[in-house]
C-alpha positions as CSV (number, residue, x, y, z in Angstrom):
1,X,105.8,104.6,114.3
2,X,105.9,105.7,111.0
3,X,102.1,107.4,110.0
4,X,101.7,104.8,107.1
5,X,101.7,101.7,109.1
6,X,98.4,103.6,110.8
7,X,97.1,101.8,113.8
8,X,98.4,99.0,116.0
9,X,98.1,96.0,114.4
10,X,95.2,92.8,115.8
11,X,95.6,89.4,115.7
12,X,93.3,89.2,112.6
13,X,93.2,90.6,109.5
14,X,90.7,90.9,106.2
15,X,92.9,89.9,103.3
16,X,90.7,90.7,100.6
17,X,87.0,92.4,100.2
18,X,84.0,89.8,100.8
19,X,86.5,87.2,102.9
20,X,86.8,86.2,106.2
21,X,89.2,87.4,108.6
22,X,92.1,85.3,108.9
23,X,95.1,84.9,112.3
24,X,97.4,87.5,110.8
25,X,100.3,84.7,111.4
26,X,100.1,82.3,108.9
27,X,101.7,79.0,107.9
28,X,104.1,78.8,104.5
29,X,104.8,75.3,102.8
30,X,108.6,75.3,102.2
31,X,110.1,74.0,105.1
32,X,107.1,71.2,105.5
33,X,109.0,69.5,102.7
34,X,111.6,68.0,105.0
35,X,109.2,66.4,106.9
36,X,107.4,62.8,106.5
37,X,103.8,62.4,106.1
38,X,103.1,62.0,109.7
39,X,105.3,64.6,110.9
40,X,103.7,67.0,108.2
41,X,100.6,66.2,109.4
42,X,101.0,67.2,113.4
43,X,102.4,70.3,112.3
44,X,99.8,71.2,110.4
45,X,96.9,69.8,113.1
46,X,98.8,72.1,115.8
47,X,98.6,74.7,113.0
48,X,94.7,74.9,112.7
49,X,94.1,74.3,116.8
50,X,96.5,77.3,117.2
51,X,93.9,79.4,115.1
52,X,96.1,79.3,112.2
53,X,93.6,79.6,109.0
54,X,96.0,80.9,106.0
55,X,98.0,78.2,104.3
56,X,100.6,78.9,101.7
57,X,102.0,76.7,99.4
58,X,103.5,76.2,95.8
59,X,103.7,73.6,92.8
60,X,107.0,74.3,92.8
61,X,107.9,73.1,96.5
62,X,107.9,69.3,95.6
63,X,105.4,67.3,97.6
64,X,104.1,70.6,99.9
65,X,100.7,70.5,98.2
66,X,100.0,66.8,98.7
67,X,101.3,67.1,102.5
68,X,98.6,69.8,102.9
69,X,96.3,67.9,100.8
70,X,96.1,65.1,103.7
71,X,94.9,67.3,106.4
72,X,93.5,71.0,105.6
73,X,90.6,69.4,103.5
74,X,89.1,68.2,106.9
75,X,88.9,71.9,108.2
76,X,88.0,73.5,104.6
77,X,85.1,75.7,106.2
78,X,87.2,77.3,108.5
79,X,91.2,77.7,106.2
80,X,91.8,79.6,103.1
81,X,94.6,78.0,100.7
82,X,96.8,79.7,98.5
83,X,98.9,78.1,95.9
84,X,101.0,79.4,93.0
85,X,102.6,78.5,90.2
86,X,105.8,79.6,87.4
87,X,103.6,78.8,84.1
88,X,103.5,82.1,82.4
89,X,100.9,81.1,80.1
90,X,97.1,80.3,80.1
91,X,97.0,76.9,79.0
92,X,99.9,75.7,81.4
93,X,98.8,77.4,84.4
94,X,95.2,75.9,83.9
95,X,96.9,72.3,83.7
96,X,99.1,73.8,87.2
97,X,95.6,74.9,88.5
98,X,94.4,71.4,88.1
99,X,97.2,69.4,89.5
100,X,97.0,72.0,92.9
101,X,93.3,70.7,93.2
102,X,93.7,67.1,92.8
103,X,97.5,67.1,95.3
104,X,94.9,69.7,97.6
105,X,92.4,67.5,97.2
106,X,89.7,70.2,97.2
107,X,87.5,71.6,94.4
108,X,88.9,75.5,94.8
109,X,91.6,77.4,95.7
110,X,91.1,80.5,98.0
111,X,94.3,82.5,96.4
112,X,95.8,81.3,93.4
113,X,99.4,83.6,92.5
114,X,101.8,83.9,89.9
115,X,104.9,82.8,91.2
116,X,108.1,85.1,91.8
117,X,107.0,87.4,88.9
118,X,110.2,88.9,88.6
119,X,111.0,91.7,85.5
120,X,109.3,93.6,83.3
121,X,109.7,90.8,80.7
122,X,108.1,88.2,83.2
123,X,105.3,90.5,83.9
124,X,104.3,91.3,80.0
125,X,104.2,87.5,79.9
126,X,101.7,86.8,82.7
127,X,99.8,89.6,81.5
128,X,99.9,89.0,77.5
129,X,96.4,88.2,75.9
130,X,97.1,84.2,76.5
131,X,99.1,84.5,79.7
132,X,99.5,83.4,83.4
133,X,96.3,86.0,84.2
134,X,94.0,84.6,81.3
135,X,94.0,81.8,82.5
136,X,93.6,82.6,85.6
137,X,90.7,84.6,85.0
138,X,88.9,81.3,83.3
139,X,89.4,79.4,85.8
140,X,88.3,82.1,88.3
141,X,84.9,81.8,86.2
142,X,84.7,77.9,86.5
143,X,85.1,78.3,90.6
144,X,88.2,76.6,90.6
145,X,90.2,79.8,92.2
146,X,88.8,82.3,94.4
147,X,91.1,85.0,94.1
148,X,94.2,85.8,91.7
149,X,97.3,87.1,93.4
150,X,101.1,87.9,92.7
151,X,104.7,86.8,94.4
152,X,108.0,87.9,94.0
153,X,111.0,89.5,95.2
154,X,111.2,92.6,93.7
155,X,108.9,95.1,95.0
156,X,109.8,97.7,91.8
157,X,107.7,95.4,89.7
158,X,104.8,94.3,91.9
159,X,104.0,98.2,92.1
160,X,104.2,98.2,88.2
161,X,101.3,95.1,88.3
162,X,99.4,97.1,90.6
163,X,98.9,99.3,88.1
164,X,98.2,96.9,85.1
165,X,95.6,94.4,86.8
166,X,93.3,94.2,89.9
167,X,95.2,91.3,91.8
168,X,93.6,90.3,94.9
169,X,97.0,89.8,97.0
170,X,100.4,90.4,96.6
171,X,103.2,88.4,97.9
172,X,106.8,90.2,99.2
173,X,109.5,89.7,101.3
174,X,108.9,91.8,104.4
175,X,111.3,91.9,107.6
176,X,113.2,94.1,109.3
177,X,115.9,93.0,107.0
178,X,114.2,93.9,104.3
179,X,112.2,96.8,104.5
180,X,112.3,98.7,100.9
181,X,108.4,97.1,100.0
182,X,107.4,99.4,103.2
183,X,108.1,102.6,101.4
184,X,105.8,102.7,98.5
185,X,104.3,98.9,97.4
186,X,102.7,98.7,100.6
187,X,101.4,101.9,100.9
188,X,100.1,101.9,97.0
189,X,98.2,97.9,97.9
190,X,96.6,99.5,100.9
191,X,95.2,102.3,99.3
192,X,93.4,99.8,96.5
193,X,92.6,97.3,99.3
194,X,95.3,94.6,98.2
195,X,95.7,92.5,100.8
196,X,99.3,92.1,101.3
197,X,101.3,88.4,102.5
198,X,104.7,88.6,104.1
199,X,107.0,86.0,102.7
200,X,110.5,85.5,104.5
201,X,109.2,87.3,108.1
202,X,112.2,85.8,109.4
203,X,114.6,85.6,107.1
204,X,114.7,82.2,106.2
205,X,115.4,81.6,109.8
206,X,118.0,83.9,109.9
207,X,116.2,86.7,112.5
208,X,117.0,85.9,116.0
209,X,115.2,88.7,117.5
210,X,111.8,86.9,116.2
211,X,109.1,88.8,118.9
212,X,110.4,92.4,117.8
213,X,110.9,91.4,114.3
214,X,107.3,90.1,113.8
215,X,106.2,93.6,116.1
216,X,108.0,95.8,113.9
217,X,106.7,93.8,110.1
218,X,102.7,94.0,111.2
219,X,103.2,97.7,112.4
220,X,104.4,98.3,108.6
221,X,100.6,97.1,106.8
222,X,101.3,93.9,106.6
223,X,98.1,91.3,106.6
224,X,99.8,88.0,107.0
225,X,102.9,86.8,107.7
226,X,103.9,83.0,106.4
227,X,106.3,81.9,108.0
228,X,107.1,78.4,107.2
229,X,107.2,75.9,110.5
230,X,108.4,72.5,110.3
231,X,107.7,71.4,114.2
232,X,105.1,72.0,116.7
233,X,106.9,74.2,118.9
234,X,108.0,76.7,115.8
235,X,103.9,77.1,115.5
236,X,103.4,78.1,118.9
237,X,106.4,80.4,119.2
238,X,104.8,82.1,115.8
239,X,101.4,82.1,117.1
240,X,102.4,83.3,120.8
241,X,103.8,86.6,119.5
242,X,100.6,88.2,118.4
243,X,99.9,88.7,122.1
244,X,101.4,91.5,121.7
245,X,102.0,93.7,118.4
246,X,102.7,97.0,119.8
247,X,105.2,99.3,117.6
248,X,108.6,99.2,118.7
249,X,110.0,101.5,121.1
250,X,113.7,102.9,120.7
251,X,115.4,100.4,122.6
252,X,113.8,97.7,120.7
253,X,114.8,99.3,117.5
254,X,118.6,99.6,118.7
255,X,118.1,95.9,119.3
256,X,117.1,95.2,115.6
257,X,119.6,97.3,114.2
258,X,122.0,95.4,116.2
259,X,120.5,92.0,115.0
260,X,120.8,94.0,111.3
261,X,124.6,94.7,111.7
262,X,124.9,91.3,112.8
263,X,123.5,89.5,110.0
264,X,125.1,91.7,107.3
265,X,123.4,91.5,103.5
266,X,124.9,88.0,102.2
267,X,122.5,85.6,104.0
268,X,120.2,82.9,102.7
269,X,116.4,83.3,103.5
270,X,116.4,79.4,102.5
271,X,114.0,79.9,99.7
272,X,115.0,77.1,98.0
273,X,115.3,78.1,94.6
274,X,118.6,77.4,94.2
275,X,118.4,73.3,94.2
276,X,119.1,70.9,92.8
277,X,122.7,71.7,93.1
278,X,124.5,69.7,90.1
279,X,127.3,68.9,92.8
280,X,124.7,67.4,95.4
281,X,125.5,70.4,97.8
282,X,122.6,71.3,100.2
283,X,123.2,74.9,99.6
284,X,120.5,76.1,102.4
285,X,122.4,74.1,104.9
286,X,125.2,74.9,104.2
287,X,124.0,78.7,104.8
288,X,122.6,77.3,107.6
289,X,126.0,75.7,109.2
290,X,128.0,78.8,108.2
291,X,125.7,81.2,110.6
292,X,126.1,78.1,113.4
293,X,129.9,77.9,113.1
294,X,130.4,81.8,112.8
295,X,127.5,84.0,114.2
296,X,126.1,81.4,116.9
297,X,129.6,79.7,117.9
298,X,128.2,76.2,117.7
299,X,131.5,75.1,116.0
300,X,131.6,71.7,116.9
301,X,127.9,71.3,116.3
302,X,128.1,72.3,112.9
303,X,131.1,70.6,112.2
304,X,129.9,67.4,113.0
305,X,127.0,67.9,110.4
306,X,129.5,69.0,108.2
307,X,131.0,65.6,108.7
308,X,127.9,63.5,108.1
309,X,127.9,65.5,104.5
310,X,128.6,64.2,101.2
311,X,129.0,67.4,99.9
312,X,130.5,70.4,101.5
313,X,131.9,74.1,100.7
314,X,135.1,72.2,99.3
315,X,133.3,70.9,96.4
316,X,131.5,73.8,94.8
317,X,133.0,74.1,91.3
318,X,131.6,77.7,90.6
319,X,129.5,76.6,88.0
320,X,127.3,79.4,89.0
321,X,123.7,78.0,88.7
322,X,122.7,78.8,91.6
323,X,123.5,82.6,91.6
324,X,121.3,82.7,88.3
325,X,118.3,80.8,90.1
326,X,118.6,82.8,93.3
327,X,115.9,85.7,93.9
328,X,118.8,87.7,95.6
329,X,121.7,87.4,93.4
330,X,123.5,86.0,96.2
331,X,127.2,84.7,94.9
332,X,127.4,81.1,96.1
333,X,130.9,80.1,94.8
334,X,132.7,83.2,96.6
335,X,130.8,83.0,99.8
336,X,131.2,79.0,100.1
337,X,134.7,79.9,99.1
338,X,135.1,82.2,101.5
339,X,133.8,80.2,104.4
340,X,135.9,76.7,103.9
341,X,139.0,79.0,104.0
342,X,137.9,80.7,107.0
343,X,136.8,77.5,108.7
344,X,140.0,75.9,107.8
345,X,142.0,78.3,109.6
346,X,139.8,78.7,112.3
347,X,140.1,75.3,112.6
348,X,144.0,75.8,112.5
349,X,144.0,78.4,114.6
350,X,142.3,76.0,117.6
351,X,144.6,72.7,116.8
């Protein structure tokens, strides 16, 4: 194990000086989109009787904050929220700030973060004399937000707002897919006691080899993973594998490096940030169906959802929005490309 990911990780963890501990697995609020009201809400109520008590969600993930805002209010002594927002400036993110607590339907926020904070310019912003933070900061003094964290992708500039402002928490994708926050942003939040969230554990669903995976991430300083988990049997999977968080020995790494080869560098973590899709596509799923046909070999599964479809890899017209809106540059157009003419003569090849 390397020395900086220091002891073996517990099942709990103190995210931020003066807090309570809370389950070092999690829950995020993207995937609790697809659900309906009463299928959010058993999630979540499995959620909180698992011992989950760290709740993630966004003002950007459509109705996630009024989905939460039905149940977590009922157990608001014993969960901390966190919610974020895009606003870069003071006066919008205070509006932001209110609309979280009325959909929350609580009078604070436990974590409030500046959402997917991701260049130099985008940081000057948050940080300018009227930005995202100065606001922040007011509304920290009104009660209305316990604690000011960050979120974003690139772990280059989160270690450049380390430096520039006391945040609470920082948000990063951390898996054993991507690992290159583990080498100095992680190190640099531990040593000023900033309590570090895991976003994408699993790689948007991608990561098969879930028990190791969430092993090797909390050996690596990670506080809380937040993984998002749209049925009940996703929350006690998650929850189960904190029974054991011993580091990984080397046949379990050979095993992830396997699962890493596998999985190659073009794959969706199903973020989200790419929709709408001006064509209608359902770009996630379509990620989604691509790993089913090619990596899994559920051809005829995923073909028939390809069926039931409006829109499919056939009817991307490169307009290349989504490449601009997604975190990880990933090109869309030539990968949807790729796969209709590979599933074509896949198909051809089986006729």
């Amino acid at each position: 194990m390397d020395e900086r990911a220091g002891k073996t990780a517990g099942r709990a963890a103190r995210l931020f000086p003066g807090g309570g501990d809370v389950l070092r697995m999690g829950m995020g609020g993207i995937p609790i989109q697809r659900l309906d009201a009463r299928g959010s809400d058993r999630v979540l109520e499995k959620a909180i009787a698992a011992g989950i008590n760290f709740f993630d969600t966004a003002r950007g993930y459509t109705d996630s904050e009024s989905k939460f805002g039905r149940v977590l209010p009922r157990y608001r002594g014993q969960v901390l929220i966190a919610s974020k927002s895009f606003s870069r400036g003071a006066a919008a993110i205070l509006r932001d700030i209110e609309t979280s607590l009325r959909d929350l339907h609580c009078d604070h926020i436990d974590v409030y973060q500046c959402h997917n904070v991701a260049s130099e310019a985008d940081l000057e912003k948050v940080l300018a004399p009227d930005g995202a933070v100065a606001g922040m900061l007011e509304a920290q003094a009104q009660g209305k937000i316990g604690h000011i964290g960050l979120s974003g992708h690139k772990p280059r500039i989160l270690a450049l707002a380390l430096e520039r402002f006391a945040f609470a928490t920082i948000q990063v994708p951390a898996n054993f897919m991507e690992t290159e926050a583990m080498r100095d942003l992680i190190p640099a939040a531990q040593r000023q006691g900033v309590g570090v969230i895991a976003m994408k554990p699993m790689g948007g669903g991608n990561i098969r080899e879930t028990v190791l995976n969430f092993r090797f991430i909390f050996n690596q300083g990670i506080d809380v993973a937040i993984p998002g988990m749209d049925t009940e049997q996703q929350v006690a999977e998650n929850v189960a594998a904190l029974d054991d968080l011993s580091p990984l020995n080397a046949e379990e790494t050979a095993r992830l490096q396997a699962e890493r080869e596998r999985l190659g560098d073009r794959f969706c973590r199903r973020c989200e940030y790419c929709m709408p899709c001006p064509q209608g596509l359902p770009i996630p799923f379509l990620h989604v169906l691509r790993n089913y046909y090619f990596l899994y070999g559920l051809k005829d599964w995923a073909l028939e959802r390809l069926g039931g479809l409006a829109s499919t890899y056939k009817d991307c017209v490169a307009c290349g929005e989504c490449v601009g809106k997604c975190p990880y540059h990933l090109d869309m157009p030539a990968i949807f490309r790729e796969t209709w003419e590979k599933m074509q003569a896949d198909r051809a090849g089986r006729a």
